[in-house]
N, CA, C, O and CB atoms as a CASP TS submission, in Angstrom:
PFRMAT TS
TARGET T0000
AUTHOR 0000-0000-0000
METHOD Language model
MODEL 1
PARENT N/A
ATOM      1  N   UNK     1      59.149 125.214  81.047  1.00  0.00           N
ATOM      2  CA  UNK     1      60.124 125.865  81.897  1.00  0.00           C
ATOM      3  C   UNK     1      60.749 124.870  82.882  1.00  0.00           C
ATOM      4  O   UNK     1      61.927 125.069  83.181  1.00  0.00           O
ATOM      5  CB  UNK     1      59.473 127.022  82.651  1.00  0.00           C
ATOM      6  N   UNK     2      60.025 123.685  83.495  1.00  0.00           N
ATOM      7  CA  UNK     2      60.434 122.755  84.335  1.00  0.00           C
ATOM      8  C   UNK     2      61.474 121.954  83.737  1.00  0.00           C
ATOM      9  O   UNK     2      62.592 121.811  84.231  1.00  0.00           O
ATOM     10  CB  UNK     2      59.389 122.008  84.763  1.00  0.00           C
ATOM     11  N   UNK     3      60.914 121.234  82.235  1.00  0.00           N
ATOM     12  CA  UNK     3      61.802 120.679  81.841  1.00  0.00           C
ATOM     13  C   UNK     3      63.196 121.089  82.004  1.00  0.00           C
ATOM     14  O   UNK     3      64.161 120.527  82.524  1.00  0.00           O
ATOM     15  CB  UNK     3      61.512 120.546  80.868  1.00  0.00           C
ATOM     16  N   UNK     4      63.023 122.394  81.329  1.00  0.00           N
ATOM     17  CA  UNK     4      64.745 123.265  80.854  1.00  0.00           C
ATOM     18  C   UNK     4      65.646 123.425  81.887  1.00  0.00           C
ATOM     19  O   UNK     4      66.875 123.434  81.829  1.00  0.00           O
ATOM     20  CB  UNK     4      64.668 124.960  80.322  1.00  0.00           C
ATOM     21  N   UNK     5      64.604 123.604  83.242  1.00  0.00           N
ATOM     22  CA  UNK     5      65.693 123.411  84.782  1.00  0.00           C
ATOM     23  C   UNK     5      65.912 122.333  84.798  1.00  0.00           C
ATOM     24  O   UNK     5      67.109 122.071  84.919  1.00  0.00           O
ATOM     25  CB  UNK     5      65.228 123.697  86.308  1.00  0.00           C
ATOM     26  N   UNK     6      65.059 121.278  84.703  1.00  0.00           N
ATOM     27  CA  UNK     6      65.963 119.176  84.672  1.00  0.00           C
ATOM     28  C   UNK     6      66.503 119.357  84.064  1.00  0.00           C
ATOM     29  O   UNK     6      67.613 119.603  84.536  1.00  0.00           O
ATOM     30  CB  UNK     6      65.436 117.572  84.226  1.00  0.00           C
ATOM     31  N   UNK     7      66.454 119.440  82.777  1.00  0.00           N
ATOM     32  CA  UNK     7      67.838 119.511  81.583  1.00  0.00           C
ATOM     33  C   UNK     7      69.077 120.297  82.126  1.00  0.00           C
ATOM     34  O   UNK     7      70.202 119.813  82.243  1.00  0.00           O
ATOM     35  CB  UNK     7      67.384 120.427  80.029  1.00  0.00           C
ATOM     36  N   UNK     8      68.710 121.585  82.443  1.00  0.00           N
ATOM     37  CA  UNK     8      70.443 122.205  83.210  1.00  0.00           C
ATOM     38  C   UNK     8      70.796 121.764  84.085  1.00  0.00           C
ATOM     39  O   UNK     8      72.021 121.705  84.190  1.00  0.00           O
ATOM     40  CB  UNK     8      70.723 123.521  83.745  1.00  0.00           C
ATOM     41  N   UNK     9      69.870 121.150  85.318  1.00  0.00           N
ATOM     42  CA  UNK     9      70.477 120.240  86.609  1.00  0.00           C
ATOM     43  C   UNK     9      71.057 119.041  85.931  1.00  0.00           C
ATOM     44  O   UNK     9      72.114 118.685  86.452  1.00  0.00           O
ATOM     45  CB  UNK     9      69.245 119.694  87.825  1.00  0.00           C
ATOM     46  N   UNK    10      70.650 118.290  84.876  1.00  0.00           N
ATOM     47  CA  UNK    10      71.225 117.012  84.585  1.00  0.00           C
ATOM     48  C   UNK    10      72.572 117.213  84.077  1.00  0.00           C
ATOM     49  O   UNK    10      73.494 116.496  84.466  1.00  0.00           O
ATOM     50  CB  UNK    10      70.412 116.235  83.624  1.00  0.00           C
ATOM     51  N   UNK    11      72.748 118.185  83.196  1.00  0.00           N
ATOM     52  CA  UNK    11      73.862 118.705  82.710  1.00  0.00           C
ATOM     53  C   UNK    11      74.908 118.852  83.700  1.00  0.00           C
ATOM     54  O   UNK    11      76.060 118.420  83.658  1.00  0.00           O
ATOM     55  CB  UNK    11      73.587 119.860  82.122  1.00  0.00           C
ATOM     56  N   UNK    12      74.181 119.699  84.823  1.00  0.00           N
ATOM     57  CA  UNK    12      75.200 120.339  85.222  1.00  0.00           C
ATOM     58  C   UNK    12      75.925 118.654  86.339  1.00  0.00           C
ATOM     59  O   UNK    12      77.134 118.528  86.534  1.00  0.00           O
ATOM     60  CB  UNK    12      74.578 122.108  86.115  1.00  0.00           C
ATOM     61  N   UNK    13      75.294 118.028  86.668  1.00  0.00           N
ATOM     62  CA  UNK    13      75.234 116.550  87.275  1.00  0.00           C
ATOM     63  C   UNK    13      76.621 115.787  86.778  1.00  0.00           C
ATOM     64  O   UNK    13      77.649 115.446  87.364  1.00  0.00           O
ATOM     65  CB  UNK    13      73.751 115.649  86.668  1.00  0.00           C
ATOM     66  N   UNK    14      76.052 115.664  85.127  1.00  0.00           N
ATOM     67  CA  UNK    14      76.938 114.907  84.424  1.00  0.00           C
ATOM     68  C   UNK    14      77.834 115.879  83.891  1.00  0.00           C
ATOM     69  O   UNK    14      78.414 115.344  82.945  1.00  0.00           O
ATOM     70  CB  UNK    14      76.324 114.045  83.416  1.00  0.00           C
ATOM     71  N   UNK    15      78.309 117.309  84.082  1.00  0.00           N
ATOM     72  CA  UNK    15      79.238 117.843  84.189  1.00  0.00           C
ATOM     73  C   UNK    15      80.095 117.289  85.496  1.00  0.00           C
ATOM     74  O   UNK    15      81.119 116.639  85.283  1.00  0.00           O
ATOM     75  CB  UNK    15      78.861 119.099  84.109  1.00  0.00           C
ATOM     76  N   UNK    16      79.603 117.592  87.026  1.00  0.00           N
ATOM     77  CA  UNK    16      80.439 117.331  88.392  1.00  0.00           C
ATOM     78  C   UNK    16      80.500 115.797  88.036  1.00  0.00           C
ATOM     79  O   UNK    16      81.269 115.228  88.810  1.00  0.00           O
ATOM     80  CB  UNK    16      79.606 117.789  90.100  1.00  0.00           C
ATOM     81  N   UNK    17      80.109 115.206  87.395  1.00  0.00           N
ATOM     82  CA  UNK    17      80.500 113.437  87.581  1.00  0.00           C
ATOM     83  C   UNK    17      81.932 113.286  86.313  1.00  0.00           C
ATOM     84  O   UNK    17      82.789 112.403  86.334  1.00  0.00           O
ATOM     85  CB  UNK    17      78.625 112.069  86.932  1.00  0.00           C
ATOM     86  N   UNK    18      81.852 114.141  85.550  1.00  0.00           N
ATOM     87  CA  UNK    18      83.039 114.193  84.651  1.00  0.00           C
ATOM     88  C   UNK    18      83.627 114.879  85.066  1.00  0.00           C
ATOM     89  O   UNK    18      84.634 114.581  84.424  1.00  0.00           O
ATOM     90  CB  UNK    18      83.023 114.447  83.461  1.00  0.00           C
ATOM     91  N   UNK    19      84.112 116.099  86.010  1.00  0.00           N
ATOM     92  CA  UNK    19      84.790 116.706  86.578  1.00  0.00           C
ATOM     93  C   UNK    19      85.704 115.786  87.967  1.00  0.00           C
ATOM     94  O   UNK    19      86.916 115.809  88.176  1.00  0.00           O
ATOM     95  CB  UNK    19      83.885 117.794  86.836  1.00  0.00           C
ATOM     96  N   UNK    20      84.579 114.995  88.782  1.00  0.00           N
ATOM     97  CA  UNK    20      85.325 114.387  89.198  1.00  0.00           C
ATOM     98  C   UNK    20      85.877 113.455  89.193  1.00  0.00           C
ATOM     99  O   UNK    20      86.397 112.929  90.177  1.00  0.00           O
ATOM    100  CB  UNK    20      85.223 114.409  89.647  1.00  0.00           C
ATOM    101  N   UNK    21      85.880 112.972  87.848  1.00  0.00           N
ATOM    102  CA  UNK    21      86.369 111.414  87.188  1.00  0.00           C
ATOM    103  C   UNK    21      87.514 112.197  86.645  1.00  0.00           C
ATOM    104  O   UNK    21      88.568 111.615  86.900  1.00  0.00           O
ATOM    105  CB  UNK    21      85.233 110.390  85.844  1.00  0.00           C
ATOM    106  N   UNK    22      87.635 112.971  86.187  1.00  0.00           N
ATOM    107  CA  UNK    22      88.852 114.044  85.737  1.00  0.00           C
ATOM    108  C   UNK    22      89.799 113.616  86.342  1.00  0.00           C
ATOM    109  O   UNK    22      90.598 112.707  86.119  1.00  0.00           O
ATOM    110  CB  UNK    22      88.766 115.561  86.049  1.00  0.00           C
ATOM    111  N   UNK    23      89.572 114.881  87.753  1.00  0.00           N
ATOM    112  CA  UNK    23      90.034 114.974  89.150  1.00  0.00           C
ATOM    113  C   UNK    23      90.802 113.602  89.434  1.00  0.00           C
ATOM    114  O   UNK    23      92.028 113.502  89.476  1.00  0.00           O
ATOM    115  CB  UNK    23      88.748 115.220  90.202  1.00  0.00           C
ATOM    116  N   UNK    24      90.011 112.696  89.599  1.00  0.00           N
ATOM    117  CA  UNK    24      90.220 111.246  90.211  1.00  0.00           C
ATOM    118  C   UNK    24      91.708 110.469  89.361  1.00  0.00           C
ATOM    119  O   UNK    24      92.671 109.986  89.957  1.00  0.00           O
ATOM    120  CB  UNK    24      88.539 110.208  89.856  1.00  0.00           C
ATOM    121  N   UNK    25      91.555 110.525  88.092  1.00  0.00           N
ATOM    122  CA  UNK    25      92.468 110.038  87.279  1.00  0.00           C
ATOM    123  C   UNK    25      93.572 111.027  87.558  1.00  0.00           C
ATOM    124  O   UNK    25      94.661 110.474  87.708  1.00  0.00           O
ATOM    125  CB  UNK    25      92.001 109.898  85.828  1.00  0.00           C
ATOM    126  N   UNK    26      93.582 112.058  87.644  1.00  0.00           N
ATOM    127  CA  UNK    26      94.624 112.805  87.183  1.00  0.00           C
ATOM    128  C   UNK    26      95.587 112.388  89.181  1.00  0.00           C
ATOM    129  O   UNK    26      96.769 112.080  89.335  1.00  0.00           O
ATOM    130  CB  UNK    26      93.937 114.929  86.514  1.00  0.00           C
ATOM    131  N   UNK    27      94.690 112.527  90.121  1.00  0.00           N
ATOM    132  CA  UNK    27      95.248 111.805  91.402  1.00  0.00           C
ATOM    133  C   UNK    27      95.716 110.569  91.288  1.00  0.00           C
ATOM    134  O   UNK    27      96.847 110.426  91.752  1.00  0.00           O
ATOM    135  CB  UNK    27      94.340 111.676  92.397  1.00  0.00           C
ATOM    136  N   UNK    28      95.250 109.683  90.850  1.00  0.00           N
ATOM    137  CA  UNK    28      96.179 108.297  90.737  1.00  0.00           C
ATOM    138  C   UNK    28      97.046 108.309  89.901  1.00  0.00           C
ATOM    139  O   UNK    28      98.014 107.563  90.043  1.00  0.00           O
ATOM    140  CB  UNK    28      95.562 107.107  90.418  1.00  0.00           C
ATOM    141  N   UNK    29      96.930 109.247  88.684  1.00  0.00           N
ATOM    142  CA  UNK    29      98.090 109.527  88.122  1.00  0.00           C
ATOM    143  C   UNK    29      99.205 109.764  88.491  1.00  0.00           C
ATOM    144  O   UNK    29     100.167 109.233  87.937  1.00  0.00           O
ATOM    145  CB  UNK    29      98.008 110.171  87.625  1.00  0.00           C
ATOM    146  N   UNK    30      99.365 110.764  89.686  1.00  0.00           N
ATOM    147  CA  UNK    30     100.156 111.316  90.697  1.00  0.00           C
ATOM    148  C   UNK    30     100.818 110.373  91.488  1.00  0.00           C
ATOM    149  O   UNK    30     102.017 110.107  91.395  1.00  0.00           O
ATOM    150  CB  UNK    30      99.438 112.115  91.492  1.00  0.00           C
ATOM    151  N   UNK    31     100.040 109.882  92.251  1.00  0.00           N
ATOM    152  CA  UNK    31     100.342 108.631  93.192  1.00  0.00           C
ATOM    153  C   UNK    31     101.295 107.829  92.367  1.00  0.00           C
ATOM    154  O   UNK    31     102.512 107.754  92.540  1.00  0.00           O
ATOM    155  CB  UNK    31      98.956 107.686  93.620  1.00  0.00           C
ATOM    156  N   UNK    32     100.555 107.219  91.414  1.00  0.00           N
ATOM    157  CA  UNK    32     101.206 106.024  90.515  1.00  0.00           C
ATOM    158  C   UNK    32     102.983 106.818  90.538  1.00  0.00           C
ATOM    159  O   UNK    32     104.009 106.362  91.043  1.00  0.00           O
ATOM    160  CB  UNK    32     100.214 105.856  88.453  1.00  0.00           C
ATOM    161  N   UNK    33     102.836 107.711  90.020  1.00  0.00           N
ATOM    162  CA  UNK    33     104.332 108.585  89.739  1.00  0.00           C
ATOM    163  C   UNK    33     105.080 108.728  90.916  1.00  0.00           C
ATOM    164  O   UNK    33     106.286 108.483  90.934  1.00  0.00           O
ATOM    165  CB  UNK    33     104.154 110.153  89.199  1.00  0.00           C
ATOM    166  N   UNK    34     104.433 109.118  91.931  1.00  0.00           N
ATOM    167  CA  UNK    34     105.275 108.979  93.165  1.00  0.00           C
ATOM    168  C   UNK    34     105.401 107.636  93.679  1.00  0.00           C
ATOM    169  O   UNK    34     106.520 107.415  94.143  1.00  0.00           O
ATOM    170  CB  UNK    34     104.763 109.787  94.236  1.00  0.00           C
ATOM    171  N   UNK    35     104.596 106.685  93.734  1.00  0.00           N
ATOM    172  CA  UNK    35     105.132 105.051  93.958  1.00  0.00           C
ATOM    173  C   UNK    35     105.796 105.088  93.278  1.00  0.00           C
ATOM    174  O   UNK    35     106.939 105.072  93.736  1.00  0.00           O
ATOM    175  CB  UNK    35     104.435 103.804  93.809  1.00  0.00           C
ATOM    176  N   UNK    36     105.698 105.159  91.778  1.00  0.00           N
ATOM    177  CA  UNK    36     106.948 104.944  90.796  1.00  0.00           C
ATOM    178  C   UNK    36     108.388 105.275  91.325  1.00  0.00           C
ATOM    179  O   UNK    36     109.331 104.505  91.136  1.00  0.00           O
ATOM    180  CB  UNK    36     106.756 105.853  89.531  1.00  0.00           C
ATOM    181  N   UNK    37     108.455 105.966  91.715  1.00  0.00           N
ATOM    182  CA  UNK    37     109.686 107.002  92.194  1.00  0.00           C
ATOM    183  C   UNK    37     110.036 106.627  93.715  1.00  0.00           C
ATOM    184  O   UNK    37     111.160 107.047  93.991  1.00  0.00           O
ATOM    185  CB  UNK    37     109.173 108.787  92.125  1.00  0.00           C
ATOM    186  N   UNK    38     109.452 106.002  94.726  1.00  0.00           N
ATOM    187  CA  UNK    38     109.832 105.604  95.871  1.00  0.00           C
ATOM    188  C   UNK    38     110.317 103.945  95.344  1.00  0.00           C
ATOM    189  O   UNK    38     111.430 103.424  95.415  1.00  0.00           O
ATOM    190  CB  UNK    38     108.557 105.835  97.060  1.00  0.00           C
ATOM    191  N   UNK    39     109.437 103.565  94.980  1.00  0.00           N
ATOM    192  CA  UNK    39     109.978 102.399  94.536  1.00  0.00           C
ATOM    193  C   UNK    39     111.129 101.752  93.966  1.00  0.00           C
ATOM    194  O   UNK    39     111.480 100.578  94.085  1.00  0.00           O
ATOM    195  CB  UNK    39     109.444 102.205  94.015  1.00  0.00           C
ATOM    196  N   UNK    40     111.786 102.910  93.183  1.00  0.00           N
ATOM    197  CA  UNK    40     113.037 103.183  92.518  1.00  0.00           C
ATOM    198  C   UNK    40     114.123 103.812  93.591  1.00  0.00           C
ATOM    199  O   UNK    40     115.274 103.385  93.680  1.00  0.00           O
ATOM    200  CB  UNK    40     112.747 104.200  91.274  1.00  0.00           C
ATOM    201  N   UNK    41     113.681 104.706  94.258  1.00  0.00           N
ATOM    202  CA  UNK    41     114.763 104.625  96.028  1.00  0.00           C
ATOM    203  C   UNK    41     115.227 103.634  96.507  1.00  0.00           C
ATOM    204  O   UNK    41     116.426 103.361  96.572  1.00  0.00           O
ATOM    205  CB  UNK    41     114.126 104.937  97.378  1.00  0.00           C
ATOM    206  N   UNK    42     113.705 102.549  97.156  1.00  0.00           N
ATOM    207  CA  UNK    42     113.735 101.726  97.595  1.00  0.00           C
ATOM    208  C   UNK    42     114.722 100.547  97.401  1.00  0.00           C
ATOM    209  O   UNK    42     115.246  99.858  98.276  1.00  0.00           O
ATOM    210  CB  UNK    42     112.824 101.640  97.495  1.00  0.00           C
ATOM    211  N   UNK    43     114.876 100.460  95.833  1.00  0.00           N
ATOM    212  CA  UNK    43     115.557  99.091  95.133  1.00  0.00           C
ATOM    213  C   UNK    43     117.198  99.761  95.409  1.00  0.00           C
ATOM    214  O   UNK    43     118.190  99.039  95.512  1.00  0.00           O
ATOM    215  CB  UNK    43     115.004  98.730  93.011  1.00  0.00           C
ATOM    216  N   UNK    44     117.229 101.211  95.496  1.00  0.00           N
ATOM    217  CA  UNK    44     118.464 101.672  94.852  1.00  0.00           C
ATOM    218  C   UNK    44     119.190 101.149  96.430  1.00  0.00           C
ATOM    219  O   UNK    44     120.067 100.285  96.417  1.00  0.00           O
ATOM    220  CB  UNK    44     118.545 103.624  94.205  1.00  0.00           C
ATOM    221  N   UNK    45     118.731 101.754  97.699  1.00  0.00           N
ATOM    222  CA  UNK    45     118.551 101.684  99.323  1.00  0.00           C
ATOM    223  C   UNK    45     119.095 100.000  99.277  1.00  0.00           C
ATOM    224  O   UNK    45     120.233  99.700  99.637  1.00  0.00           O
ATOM    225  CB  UNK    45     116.560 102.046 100.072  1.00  0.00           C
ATOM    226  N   UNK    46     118.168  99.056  98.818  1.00  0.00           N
ATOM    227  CA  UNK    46     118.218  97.656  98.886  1.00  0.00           C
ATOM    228  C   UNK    46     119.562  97.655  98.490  1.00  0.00           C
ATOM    229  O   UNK    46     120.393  97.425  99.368  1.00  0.00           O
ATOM    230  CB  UNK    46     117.196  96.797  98.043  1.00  0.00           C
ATOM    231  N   UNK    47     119.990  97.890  97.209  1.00  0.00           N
ATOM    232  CA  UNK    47     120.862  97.419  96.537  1.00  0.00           C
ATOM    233  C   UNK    47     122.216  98.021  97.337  1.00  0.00           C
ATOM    234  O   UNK    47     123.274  97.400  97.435  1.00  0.00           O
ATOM    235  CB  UNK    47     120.609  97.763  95.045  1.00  0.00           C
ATOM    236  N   UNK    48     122.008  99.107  97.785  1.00  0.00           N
ATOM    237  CA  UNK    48     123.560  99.298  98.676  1.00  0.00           C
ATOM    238  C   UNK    48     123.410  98.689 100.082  1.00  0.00           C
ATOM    239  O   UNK    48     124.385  98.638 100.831  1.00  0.00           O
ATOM    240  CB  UNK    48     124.051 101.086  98.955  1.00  0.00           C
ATOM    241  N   UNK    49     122.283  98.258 100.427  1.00  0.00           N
ATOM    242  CA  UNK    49     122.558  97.640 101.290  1.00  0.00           C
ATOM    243  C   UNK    49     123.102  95.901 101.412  1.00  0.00           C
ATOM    244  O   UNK    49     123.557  95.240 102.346  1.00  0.00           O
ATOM    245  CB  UNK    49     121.589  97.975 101.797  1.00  0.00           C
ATOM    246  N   UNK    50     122.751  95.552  99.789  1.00  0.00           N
ATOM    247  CA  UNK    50     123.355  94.311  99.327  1.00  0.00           C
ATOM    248  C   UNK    50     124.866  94.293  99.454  1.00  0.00           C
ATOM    249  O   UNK    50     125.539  93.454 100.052  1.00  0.00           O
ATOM    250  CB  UNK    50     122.977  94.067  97.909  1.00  0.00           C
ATOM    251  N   UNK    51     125.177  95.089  98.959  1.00  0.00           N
ATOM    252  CA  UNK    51     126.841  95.217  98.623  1.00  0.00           C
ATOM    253  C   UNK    51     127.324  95.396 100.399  1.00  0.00           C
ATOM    254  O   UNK    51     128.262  94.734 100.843  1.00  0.00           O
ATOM    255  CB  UNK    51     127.358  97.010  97.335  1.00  0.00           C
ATOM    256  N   UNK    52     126.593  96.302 101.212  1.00  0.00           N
ATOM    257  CA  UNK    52     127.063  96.154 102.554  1.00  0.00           C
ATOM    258  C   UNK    52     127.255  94.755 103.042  1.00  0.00           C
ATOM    259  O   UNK    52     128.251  94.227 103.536  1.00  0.00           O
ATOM    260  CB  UNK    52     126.174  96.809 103.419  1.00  0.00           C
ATOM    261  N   UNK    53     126.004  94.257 102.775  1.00  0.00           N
ATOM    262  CA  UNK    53     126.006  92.700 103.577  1.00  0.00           C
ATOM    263  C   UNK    53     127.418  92.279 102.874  1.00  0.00           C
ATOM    264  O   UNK    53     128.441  91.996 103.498  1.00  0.00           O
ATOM    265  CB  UNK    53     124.408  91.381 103.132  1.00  0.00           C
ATOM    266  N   UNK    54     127.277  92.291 101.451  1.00  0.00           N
ATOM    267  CA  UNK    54     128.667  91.109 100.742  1.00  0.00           C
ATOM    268  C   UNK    54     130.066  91.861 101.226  1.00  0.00           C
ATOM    269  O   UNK    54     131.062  91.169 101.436  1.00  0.00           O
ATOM    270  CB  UNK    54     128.722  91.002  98.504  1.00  0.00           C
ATOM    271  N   UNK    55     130.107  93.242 101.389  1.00  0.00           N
ATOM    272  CA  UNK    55     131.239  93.350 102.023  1.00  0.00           C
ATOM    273  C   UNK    55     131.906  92.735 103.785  1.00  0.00           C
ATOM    274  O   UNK    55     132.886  92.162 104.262  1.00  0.00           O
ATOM    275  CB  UNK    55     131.183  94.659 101.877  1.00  0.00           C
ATOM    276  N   UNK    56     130.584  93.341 104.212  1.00  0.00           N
ATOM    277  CA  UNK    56     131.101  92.555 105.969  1.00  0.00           C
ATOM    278  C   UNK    56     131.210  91.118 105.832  1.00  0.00           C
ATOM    279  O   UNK    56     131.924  90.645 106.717  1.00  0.00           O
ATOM    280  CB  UNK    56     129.802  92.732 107.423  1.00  0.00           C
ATOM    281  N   UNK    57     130.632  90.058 104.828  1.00  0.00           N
ATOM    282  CA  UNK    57     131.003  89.245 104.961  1.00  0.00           C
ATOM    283  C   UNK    57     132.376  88.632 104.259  1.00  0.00           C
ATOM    284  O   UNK    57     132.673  87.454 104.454  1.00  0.00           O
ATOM    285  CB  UNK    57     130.090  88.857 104.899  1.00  0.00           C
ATOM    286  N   UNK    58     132.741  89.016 103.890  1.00  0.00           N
ATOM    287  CA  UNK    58     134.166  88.981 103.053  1.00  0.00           C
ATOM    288  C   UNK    58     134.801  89.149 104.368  1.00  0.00           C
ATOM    289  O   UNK    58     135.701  88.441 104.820  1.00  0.00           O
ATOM    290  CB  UNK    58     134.577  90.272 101.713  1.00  0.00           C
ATOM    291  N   UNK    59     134.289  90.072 104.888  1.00  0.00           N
ATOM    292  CA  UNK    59     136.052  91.025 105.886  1.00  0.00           C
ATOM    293  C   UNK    59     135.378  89.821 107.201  1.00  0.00           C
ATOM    294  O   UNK    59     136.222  89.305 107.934  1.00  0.00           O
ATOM    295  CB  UNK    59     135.988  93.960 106.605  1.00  0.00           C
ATOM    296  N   UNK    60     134.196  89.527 107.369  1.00  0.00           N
ATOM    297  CA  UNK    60     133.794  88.098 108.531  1.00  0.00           C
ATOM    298  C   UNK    60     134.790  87.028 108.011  1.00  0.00           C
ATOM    299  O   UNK    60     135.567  86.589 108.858  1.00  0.00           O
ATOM    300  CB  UNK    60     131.870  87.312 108.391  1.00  0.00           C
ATOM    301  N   UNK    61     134.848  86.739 107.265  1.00  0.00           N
ATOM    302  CA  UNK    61     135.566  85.448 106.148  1.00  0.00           C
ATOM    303  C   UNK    61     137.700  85.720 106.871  1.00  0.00           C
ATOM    304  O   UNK    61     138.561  85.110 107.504  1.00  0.00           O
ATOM    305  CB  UNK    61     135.187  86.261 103.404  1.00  0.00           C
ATOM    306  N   UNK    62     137.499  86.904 106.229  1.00  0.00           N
ATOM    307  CA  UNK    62     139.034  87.299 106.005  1.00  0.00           C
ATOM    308  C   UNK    62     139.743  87.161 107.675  1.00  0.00           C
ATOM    309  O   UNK    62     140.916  86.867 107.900  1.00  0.00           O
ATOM    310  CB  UNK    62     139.156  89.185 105.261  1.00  0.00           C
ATOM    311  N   UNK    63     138.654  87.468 108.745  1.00  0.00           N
ATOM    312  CA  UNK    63     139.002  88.172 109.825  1.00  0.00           C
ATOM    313  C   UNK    63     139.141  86.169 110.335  1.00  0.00           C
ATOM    314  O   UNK    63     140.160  85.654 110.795  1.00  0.00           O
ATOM    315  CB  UNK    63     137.655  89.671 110.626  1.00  0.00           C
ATOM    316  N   UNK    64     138.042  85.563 110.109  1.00  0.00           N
ATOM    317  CA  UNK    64     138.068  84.302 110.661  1.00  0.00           C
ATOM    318  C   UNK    64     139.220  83.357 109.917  1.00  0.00           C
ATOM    319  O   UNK    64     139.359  82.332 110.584  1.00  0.00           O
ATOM    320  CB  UNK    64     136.608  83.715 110.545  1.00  0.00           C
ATOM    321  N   UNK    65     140.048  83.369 108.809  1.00  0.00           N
ATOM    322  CA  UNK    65     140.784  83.173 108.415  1.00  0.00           C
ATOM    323  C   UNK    65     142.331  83.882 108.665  1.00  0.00           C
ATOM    324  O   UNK    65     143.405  83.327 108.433  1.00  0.00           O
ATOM    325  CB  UNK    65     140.231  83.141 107.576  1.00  0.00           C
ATOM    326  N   UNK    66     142.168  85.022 109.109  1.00  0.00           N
ATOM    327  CA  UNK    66     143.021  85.150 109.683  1.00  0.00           C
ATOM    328  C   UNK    66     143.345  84.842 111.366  1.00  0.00           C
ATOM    329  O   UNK    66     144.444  85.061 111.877  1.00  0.00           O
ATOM    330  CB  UNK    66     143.101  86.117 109.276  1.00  0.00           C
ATOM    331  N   UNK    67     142.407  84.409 111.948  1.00  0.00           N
ATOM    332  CA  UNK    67     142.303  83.825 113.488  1.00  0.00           C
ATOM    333  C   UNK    67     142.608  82.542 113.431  1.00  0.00           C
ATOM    334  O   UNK    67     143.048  81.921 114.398  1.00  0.00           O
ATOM    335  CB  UNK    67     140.909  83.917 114.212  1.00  0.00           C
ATOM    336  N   UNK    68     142.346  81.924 112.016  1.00  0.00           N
ATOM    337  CA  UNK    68     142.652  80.707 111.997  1.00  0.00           C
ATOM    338  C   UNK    68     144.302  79.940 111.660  1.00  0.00           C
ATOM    339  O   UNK    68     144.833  78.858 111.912  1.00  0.00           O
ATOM    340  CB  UNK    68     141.702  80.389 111.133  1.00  0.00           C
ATOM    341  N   UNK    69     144.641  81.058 111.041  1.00  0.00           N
ATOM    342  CA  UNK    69     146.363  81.088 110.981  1.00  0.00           C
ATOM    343  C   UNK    69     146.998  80.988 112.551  1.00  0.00           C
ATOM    344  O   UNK    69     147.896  80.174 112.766  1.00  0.00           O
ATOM    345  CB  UNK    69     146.974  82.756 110.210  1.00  0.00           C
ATOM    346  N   UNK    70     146.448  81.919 113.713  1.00  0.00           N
ATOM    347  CA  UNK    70     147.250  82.522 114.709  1.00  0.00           C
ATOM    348  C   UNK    70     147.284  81.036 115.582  1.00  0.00           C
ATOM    349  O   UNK    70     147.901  80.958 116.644  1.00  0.00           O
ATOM    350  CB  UNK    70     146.519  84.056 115.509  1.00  0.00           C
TER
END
């Protein structure tokens, strides 16, 4: 009778240790997907802010070239 309770406690053990290895993967899964996805903001954010910089400096360029005519 002792045994058969170790045997269902072990079970039930290495059931919650596969339950929360489950659990665990299926959370970094998540994460991973949402970094994925901020990360892809991030570059998009960068990238218009690239084109900002190359524009003010054009119209810095244009504006000092035109001061340089007057």
């Amino acid at each position: 009778m002792e045994m058969l309770i170790y045997l269902i406690q072990v079970f039930v053990f290495i059931g919650g240790l596969f339950k929360l290895y489950t659990d665990m993967q299926v959370r970094f899964r998540e994460l991973e997907v949402r970094l994925t996805a901020v990360e892809k903001q991030d570059d998009e954010i960068f990238s218009k802010l690239e084109k900002i910089m190359d524009k003010l400096s054009e119209i810095q360029i244009e504006m000092k070239d035109k001061q340089d005519r007057v």
